[in-house]
C-alpha positions as CSV (number, residue, x, y, z in Angstrom):
1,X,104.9,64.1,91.1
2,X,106.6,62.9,94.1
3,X,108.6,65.1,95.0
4,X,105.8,67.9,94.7
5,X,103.7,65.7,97.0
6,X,106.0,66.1,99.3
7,X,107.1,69.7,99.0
8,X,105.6,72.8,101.3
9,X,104.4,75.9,100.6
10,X,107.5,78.8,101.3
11,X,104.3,80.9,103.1
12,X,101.4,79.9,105.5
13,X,98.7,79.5,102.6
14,X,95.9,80.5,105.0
15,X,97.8,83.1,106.7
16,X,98.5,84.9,103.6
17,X,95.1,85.2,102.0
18,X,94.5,86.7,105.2
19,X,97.1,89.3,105.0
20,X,95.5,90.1,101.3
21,X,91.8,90.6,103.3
22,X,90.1,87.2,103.4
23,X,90.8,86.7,107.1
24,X,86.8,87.3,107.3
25,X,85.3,85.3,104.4
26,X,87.1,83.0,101.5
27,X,85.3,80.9,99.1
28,X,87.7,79.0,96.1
29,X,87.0,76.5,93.8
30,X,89.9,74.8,91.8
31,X,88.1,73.4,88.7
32,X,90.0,71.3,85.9
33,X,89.5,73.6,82.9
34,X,91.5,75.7,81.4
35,X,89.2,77.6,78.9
36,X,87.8,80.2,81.2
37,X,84.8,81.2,78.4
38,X,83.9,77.9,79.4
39,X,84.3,78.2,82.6
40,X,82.2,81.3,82.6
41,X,79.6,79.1,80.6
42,X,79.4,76.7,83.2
43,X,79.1,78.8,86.1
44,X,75.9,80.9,84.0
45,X,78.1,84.2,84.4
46,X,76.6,87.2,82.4
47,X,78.4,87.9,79.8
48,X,77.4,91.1,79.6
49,X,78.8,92.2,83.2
50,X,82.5,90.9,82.7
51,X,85.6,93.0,83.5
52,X,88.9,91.8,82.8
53,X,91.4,92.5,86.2
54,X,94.2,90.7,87.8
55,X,92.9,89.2,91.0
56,X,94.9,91.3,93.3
57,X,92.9,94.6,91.6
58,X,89.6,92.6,92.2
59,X,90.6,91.7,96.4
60,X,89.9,95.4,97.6
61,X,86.6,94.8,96.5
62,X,85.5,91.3,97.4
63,X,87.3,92.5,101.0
64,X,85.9,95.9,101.6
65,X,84.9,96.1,104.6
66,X,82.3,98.6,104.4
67,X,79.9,96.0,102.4
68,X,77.7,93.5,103.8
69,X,78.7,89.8,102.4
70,X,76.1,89.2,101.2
71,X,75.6,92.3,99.2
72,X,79.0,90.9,97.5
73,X,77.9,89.8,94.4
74,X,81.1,89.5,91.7
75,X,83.1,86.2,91.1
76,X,86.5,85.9,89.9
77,X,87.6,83.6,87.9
78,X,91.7,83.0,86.2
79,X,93.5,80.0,85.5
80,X,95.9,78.8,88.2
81,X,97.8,76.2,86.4
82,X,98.3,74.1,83.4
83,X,95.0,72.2,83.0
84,X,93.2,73.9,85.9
85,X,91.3,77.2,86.7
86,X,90.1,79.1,90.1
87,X,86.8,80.5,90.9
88,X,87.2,83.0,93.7
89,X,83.8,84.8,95.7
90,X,83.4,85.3,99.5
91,X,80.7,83.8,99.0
92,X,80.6,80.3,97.9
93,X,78.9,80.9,94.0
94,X,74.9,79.1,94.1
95,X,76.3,77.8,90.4
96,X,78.7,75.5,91.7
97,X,76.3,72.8,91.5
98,X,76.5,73.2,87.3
99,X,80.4,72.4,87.5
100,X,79.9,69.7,90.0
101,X,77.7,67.9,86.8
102,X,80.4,68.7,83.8
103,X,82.9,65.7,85.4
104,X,85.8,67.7,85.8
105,X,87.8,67.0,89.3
106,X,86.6,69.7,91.3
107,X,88.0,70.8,95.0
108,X,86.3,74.1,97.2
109,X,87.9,75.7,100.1
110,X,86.1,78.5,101.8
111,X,85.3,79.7,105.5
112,X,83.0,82.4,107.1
113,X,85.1,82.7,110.3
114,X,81.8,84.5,112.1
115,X,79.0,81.5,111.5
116,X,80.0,78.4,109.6
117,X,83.9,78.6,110.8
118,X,86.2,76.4,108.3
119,X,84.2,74.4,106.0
120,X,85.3,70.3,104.5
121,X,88.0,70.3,102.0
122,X,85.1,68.6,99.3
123,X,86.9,66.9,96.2
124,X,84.4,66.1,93.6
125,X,85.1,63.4,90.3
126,X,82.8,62.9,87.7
127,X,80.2,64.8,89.4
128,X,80.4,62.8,92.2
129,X,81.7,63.8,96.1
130,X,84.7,60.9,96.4
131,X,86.3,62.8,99.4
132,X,85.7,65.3,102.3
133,X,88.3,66.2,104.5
134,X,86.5,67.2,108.1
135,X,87.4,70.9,109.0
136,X,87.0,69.5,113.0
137,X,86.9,72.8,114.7
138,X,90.1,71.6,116.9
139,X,92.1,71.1,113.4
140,X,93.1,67.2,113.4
141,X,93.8,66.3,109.7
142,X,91.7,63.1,108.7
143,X,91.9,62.6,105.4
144,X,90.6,59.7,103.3
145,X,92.0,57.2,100.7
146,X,91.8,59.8,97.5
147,X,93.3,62.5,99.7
148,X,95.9,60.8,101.6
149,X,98.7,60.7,99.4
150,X,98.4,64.7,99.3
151,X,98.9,65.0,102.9
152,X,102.6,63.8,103.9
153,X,104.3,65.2,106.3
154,X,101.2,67.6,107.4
155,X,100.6,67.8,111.1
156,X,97.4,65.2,111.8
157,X,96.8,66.6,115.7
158,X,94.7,69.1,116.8
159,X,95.4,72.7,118.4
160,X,92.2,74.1,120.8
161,X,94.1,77.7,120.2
162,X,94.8,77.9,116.3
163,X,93.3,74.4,115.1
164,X,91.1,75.7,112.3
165,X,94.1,78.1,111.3
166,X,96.6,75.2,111.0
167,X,93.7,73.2,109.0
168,X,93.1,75.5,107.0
169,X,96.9,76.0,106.0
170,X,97.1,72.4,105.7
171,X,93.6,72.0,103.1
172,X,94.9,74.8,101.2
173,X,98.4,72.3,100.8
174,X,97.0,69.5,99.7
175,X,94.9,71.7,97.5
176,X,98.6,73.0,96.1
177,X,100.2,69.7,95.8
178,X,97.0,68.1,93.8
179,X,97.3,71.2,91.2
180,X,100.6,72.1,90.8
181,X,100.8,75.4,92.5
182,X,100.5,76.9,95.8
183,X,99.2,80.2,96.5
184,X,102.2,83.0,96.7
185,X,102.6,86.5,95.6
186,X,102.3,85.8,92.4
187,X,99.1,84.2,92.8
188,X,97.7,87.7,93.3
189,X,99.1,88.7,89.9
190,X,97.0,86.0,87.8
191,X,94.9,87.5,84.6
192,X,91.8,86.9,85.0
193,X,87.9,88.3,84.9
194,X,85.3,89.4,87.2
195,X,81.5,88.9,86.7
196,X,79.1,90.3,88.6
197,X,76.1,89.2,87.9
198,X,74.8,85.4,87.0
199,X,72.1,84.6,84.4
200,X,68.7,84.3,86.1
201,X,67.0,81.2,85.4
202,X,64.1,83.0,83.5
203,X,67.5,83.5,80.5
204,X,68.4,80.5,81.0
């Protein structure tokens, strides 16, 4: 465990989700779970309007341009390593509040360059908030207590030209080093499932 708490990505993690489209809008949630009908359960995802893609076939539409956000409606959802899974939208899904409750350690990334910027690196424990790194708009790296030990060797000071760039590189690290995996080409080859719809609360 040390040594991966210590280790660096080999590519900028922000830089290359960017390159793959989501240098507009990103929303990801690592959740520890691996079954991913569960998963699916949690998150109130029709059943009924899964398709089973790897994530890099499922990008081109999350990232079309041509689409208004919020008219982007599907989440995928694969496992990104042993004991954990990823829920990926550009669009932060409104059912993360159901995983939040199960008690699973929970962290979200996401931006929306345009309005919100980079939002907090938010790690969640037993349906609690024990952490939230501050995505400061200049890029210093603050983190707390639970976070700290995931953050050696990151650069803490700010940049007023690339901060939130450089932030985000760095929450998406820690993210890496707490789950056993950072985000490469191969990341874009996962297995995994797209929903587009969730269950209304009137099926419910």
């Amino acid at each position: 465990m040390s040594d991966l708490m210590s280790s660096l990505p080999e590519h900028d993690q922000h830089g290359l989700l960017v390159a793959r489209g989501f240098g507009e809008a990103f929303s990801c949630l690592w959740v520890e779970q691996d079954n991913l009908d569960e998963l699916a359960r949690l998150l109130r995802l029709e059943p009924r309007s899964r398709h089973d893609r790897l994530l890099a076939e499922e990008v081109p539409t999350m990232t079309d341009p041509s689409t208004y956000l919020d008219e982007k409606k599907s989440i995928w959802i694969g496992s990104h390593s042993p004991g954990w899974s990823i829920v990926i939208s550009t669009l932060e899904p409104r059912t993360t509040g159901f995983l939040v409750k199960t008690g699973n350690r929970l962290l979200t990334i996401g931006w929306l360059w345009e309005i919100h910027g980079l939002h907090d690196l938010n790690f969640f424990r037993d349906g609690d908030l024990v952490e939230a790194i501050p995505s400061f708009p200049s890029g210093e790296l603050d983190p707390g207590p639970e976070l700290e030990p995931f953050s050696l060797g990151l650069p803490r000071e700010g940049d007023e030209e690339t901060g939130e760039e450089k932030l985000a590189h760095a929450f998406l690290t820690i993210v890496g080093r707490m789950t056993g995996r950072f985000i490469d080409d191969d990341w874009f080859l996962i297995p995994g499932r797209t929903y587009n719809h969730r269950i209304s609360e009137a099926d419910a």
